[in-house]
C-alpha positions in Angstrom: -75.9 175.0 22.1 -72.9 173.4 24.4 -70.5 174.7 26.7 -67.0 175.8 25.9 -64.4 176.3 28.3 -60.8 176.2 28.9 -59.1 172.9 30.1 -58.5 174.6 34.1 -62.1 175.3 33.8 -62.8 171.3 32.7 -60.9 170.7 35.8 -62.4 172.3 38.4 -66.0 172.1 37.2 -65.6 168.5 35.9 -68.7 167.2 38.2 -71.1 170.1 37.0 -69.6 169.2 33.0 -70.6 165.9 33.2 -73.9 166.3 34.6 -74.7 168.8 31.6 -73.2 166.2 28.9 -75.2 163.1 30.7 -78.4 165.4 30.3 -78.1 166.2 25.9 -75.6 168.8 26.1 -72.4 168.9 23.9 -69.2 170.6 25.8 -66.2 172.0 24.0 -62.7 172.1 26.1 -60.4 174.3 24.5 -56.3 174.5 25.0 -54.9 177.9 24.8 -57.9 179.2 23.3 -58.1 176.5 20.7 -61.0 173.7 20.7 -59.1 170.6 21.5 -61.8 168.1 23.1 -65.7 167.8 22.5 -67.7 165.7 25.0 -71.0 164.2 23.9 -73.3 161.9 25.6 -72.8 158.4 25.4 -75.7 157.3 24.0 -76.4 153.5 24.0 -79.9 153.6 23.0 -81.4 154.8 19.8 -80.6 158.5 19.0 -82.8 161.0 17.2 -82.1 162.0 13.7 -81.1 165.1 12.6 -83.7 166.9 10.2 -81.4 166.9 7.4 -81.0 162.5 8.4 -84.9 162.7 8.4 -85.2 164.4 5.4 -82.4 162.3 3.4 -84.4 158.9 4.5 -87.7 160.4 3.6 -86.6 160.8 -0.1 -84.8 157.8 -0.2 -88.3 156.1 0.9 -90.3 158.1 -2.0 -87.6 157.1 -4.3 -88.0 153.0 -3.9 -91.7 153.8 -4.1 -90.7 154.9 -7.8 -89.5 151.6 -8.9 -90.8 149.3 -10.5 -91.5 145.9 -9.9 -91.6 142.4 -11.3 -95.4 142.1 -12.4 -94.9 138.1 -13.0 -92.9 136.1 -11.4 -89.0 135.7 -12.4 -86.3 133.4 -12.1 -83.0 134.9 -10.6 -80.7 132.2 -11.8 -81.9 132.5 -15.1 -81.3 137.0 -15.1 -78.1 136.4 -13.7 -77.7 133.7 -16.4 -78.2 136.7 -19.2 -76.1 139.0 -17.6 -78.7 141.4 -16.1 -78.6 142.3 -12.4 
């Protein structure tokens, strides 16, 4: 889980805030109590999905294996020709 801390907090510890973000961590600065700011990392690279991303691209991968496919070979002109897409 991240940090949360008040905005004077942020301030003082903005060194030690960074160095948590630039290692993974998510930090929440709240105003008057409120959340106001999230820092994340900056990722430029690749991230890793979520499991619930992982899990919506597995079934999306098992459903195209469930279609089926051309047996013979077609002409697209010709489909679009008769209205079929």
């Amino acid at each position: 889980m991240g940090t949360t801390m008040s905005l004077s907090d942020a301030k003082a510890r903005l060194s030690e805030l960074v160095r948590g973000v630039r290692r993974g961590e998510e930090a929440v600065i709240t105003v008057d109590g409120v959340p106001a700011v999230r820092l994340v990392p900056a990722h430029t690279g690749p991230r890793t999905l979520t499991p619930a991303e992982a899990a919506g691209y597995r079934a999306l991968m098992a459903s195209l294996g469930r279609i089926q496919r051309p047996t013979s070979e077609f002409d697209a002109v010709e489909l679009v020709g008769e209205g079929r897409r």
